[in-house]
C-alpha positions in Angstrom: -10.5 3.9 45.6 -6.9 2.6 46.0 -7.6 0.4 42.8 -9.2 3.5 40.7 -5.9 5.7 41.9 -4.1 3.4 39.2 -6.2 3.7 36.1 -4.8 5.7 33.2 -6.0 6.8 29.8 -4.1 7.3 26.8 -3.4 11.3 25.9 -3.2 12.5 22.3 0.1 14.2 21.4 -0.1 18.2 21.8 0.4 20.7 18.9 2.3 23.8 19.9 2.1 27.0 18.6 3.8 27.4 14.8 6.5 29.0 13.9 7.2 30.6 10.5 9.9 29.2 8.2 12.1 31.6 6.1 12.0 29.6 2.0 14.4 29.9 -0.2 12.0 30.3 -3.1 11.3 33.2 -5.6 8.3 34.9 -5.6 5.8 33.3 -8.5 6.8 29.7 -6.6 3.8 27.2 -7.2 2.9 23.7 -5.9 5.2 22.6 -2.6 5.6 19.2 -2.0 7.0 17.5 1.2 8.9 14.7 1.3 10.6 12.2 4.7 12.8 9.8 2.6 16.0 8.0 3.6 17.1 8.4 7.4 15.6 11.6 8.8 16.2 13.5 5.2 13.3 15.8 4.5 13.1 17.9 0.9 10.7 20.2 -0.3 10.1 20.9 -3.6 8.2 23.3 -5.8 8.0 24.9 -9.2 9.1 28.4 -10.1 7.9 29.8 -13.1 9.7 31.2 -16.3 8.7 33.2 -19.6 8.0 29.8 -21.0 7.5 26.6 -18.7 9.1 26.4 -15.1 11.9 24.8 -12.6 11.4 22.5 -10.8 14.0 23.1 -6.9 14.5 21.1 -3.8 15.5 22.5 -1.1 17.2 20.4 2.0 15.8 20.7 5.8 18.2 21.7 8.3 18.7 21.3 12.0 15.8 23.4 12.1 15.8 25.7 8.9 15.7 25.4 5.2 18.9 25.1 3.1 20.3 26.9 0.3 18.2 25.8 -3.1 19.0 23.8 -6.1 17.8 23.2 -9.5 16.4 19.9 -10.2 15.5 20.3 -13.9 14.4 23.6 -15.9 11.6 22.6 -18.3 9.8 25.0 -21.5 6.9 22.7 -21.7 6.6 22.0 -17.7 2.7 21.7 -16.5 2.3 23.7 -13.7 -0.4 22.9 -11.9 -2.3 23.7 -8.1 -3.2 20.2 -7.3 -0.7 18.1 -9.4 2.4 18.2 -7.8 6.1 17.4 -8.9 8.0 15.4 -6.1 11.7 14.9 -5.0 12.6 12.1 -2.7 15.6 10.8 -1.3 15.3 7.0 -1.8 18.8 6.4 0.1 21.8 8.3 1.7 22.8 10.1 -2.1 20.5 8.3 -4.2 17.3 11.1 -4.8 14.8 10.6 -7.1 12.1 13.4 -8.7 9.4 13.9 -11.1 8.1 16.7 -13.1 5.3 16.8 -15.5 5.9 17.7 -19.2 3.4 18.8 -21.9 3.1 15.9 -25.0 0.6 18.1 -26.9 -0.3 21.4 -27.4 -3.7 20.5 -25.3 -4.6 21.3 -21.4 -4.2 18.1 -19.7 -1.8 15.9 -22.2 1.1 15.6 -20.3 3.7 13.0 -19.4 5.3 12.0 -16.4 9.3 13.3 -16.3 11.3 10.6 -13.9 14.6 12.1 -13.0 17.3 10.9 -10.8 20.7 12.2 -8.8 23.2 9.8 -6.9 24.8 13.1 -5.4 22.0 14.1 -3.1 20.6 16.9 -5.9 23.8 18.3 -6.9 23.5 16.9 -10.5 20.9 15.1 -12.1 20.1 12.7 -14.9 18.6 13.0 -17.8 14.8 12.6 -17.4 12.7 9.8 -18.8 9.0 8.9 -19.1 8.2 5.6 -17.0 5.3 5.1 -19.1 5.6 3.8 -22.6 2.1 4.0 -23.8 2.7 7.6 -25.7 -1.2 8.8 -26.0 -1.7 12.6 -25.1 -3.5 12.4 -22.7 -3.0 13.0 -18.8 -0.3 11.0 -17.0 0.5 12.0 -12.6 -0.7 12.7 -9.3 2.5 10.2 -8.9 3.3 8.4 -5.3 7.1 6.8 -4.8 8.4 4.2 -2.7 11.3 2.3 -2.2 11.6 -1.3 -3.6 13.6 -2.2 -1.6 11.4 -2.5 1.0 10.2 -5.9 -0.7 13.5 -6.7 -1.8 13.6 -5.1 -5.4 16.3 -2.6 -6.5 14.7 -0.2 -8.1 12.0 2.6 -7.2 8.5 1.9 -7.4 5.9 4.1 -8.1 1.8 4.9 -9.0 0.0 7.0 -10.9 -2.9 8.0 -12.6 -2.8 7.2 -16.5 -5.3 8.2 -19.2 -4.4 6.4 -21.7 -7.8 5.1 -22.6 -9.4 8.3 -22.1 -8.4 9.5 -25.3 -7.0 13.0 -25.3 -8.9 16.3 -25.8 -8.7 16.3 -30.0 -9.9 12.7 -30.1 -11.7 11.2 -26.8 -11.8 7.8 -26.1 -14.3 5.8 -24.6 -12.1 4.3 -21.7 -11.7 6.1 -18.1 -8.8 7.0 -16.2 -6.6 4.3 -14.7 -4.3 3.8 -12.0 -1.6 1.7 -13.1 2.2 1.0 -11.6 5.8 0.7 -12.4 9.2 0.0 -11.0 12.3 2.3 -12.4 15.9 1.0 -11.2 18.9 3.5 -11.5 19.6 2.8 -15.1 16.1 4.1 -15.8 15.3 0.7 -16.5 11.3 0.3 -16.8 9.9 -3.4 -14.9 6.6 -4.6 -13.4 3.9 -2.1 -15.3 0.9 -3.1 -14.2 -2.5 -1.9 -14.1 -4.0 -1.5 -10.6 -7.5 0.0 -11.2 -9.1 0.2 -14.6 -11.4 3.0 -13.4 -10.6 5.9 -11.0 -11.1 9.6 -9.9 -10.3 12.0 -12.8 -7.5 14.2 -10.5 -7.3 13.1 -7.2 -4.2 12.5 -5.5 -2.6 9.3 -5.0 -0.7 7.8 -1.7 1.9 5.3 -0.8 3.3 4.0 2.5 5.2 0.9 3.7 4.3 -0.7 6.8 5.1 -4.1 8.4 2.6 -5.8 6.0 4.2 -3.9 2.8 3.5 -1.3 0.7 -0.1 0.0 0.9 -1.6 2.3 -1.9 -5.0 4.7 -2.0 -6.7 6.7 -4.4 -9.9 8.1 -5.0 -11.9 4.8 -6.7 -14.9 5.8 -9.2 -17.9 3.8 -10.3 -20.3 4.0 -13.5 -22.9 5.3 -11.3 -20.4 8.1 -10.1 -19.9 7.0 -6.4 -16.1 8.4 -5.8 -15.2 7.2 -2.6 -11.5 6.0 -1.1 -10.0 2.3 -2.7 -6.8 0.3 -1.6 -4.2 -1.7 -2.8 -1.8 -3.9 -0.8 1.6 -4.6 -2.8 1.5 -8.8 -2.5 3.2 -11.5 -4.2 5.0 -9.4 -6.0 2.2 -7.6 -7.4 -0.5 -4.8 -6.2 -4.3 -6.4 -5.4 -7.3 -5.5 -7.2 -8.1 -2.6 -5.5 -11.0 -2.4 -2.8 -13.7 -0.7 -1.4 -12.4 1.3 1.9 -14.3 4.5 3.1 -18.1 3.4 1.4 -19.3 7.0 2.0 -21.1 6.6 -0.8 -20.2 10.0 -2.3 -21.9 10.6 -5.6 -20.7 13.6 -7.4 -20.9 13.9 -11.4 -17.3 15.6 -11.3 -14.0 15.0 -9.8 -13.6 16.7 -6.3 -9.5 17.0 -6.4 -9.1 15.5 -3.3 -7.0 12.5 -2.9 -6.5 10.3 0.8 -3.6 10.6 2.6 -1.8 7.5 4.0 0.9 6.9 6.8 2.5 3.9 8.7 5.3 3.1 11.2 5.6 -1.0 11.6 2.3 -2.3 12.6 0.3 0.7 12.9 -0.5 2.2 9.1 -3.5 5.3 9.3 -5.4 6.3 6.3 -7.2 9.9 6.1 -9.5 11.3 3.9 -11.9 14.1 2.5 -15.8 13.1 1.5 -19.1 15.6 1.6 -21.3 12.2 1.4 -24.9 13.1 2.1 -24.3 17.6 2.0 -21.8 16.6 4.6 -18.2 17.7 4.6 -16.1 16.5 6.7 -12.5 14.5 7.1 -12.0 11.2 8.9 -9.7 8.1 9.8 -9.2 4.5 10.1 -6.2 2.9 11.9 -5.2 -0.9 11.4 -2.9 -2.1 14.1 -1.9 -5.2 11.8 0.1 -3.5 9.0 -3.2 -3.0 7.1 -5.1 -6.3 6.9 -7.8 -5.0 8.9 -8.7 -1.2 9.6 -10.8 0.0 12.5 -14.0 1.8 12.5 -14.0 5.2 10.8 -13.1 8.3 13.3 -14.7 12.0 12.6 -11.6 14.2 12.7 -13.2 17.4 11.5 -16.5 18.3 9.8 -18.6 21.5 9.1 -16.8 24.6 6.9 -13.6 21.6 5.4 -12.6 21.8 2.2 -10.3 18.4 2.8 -7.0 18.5 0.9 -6.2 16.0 3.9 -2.0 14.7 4.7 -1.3 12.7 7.2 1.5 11.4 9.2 2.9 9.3 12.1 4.4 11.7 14.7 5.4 8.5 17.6 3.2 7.7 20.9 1.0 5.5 18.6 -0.7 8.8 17.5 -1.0 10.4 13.9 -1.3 13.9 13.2 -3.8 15.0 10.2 -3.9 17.8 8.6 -6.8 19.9 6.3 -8.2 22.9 4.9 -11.2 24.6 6.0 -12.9 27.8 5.1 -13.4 30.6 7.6 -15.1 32.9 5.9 -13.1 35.0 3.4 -10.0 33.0 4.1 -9.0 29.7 4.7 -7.2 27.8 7.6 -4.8 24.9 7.5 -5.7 23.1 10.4 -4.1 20.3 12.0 -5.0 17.4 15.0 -3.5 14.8 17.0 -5.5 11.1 16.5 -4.2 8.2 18.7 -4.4 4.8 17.0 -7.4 4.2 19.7 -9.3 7.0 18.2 -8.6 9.8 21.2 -8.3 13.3 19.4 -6.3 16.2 20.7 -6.0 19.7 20.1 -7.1 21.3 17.0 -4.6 23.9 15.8 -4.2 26.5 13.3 -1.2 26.6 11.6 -2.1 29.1 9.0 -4.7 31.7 7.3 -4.6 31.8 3.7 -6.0 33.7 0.8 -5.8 30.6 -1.4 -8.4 27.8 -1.4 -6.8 26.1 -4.5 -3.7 24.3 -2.1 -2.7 21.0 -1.3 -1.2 21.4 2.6 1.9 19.4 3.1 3.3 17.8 6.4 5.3 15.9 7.7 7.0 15.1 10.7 11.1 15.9 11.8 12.4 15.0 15.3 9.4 16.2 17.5 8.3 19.0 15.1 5.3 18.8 12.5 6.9 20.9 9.6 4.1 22.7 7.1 4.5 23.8 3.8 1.9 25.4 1.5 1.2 28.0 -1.7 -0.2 31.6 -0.4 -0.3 34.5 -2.1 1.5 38.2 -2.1 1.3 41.6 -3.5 -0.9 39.5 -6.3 1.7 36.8 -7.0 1.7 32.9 -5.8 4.5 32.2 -2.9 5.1 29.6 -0.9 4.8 29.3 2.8 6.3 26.7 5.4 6.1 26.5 9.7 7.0 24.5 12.3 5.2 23.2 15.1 6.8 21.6 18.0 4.6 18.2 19.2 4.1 17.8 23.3 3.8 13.9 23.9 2.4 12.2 27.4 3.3 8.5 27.7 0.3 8.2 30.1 -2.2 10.5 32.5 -3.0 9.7 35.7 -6.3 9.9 36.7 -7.1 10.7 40.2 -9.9 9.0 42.4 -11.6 12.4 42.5 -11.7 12.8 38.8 -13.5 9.7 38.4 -15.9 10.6 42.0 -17.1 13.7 40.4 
């Protein structure tokens, strides 16, 4: 008994309650996007429209707020777009770097990337250039940053999804969509383009984190016979791997779903998350690798029945991840986030939000014990954007009394 009076189990971080964020965006605002760069820096960025086009803002985290707007770059031929989002990082202490998408033809989905950069922390901005030199109309985004530094190259790195030998909408090629790769140093210089994956997911978003082991990428993968499941890349040698096979849910669907993996790391522990309805079943799940991502674990069910996926993910400390979805609840739709420890103990599922909208992509991240949320809702008939806060409860260990375990 004395012996049994000393056992302990790990317990999964608990979510608290959210609280609502005031945003300084205008009504019409489309597309957030999260962002934890350099230090503790956190930026959220989004796309308000105009007569012609959009602007694409940032807008700097507080101590527990959101700061004052700024312009990042007003554009007459922006693509504005649910699912496809425009991005602003902070690579280092001043040094922030953002993307937009432009239009390249007067067609639906021939657009180029716009890379853009500031070395004032967003109070002025360079011009932008396209990191992709192939100049086809066709579709070019769903973009993931990192820092090159990280493996010892000045300069940002970054994925994408290219369709260059799709062929655009006037003229179709015979190629698929590729994911493909690039490094951009401050002087806008272009280096290292490479091909990653010469056949991939239509529109499904992209992810990139750095762990002990280096930079990690996944996408949606796609085969001839239409199996769309999760692929990654490990960043080696100085150049990303052939992709691989990672889910193998074995989801077959004749159409892209829009619903990219989500992927997060601290050292040695790196989580992946993900959306598949394999076999009529929807549902979200995880894998954890406690070696920098040489080997992941078995796959853990974090949510299933009524999800819609749009899956982020992210390390919140303890050895634990918090992941985050959409799932339908009748007329509306919830945001929904859980705790997952790296041992595959869930917590708590919360609700973090209702929502008209089902066509969202649910950011998060995490800021000093706090999950911050950020999404697109609607009012009065117009897009807006919506943001909470949600404080995280950790407990190193519980102890498990000799009763407990009698009974």
């Amino acid at each position: 008994m004395l012996a049994l009076a000393g056992c302990t189990e790990a317990v999964p971080p608990l979510i608290e309650e959210p609280l609502p964020m005031s945003l300084p965006s205008a009504p019409g605002s489309i597309g957030p996007r999260l962002s934890r760069g350099h230090g503790e820096t956190v930026l959220l960025s989004w796309m308000e429209r105009a007569e012609t086009g959009a602007t694409l803002r940032v807008a700097e985290l507080g101590d527990d707020r959101w700061l004052a707007a700024r312009d990042v770059v007003g554009d007459p031929n922006m693509f504005v777009n649910w699912a496809d989002l425009p991005s602003v990082t902070a690579m280092g202490e001043d040094h922030w770097v953002a993307h937009g998408l432009t239009y390249s033809a007067n067609l639906t989905y021939s657009y180029d990337i716009s890379l853009i950069q500031s070395q004032d922390a967003g109070h002025s901005w360079s011009a932008p250039i396209i990191p992709h030199d192939d100049g086809t109309p066709t579709e070019h985004g769903f973009v993931s940053m990192w820092p090159g530094d990280t493996v010892g190259i000045d300069a940002i790195g970054m994925i994408w999804l290219d369709g260059r030998h799709m062929g655009s909408e006037a003229d179709s090629g015979d190629g698929g969509m590729t994911l493909r790769a690039a490094f951009v140093d401050e002087a806008n210089k272009l280096s290292g383009e490479q091909e990653i994956d010469g056949l991939v997911c239509d529109c499904c978003q992209t992810d990139v984190a750095v762990s002990s082991g280096g930079p990690i990428a996944v996408y949606r993968d796609r085969t001839p016979e239409e199996i769309r499941d999760i692929s990654l890349s490990r960043y080696l040698d100085g150049h990303w791997q052939a992709g691989e096979a990672f889910s193998n849910d074995g989801w077959e669907i004749n159409a892209c779903p829009v619903n990219g993996p989500a992927i997060a790391a601290a050292d040695e522990l790196v989580a992946v998350a993900w959306f598949t309805a394999a076999g009529g079943n929807p549902r979200v799940q995880i894998r954890v690798s406690k070696n920098g991502g040489q080997q992941f674990g078995e796959a853990v069910l974090v949510a299933e029945k009524d999800v819609l996926g749009h899956v982020d993910i992210a390390y919140i400390g303890d050895a634990s991840f918090a992941v985050s979805w959409l799932a339908n609840s009748g007329e509306l739709n919830d945001v929904l986030v859980r705790s997952v420890t790296a041992t595959g103990a869930l917590g708590n599922v919360k609700n973090v939000a209702r929502t008209a909208v089902g066509r969202t992509v649910p950011q998060m991240v995490e800021h000093r014990r706090r999950l911050i949320f950020a999404w697109s809702d609607t009012r009065d008939g117009q897009s807006h954007l919506a943001s909470v806060s949600a404080g995280i409860v950790f407990a190193e260990q519980r102890k498990v009394s000799p009763l407990k375990l009698w009974w």
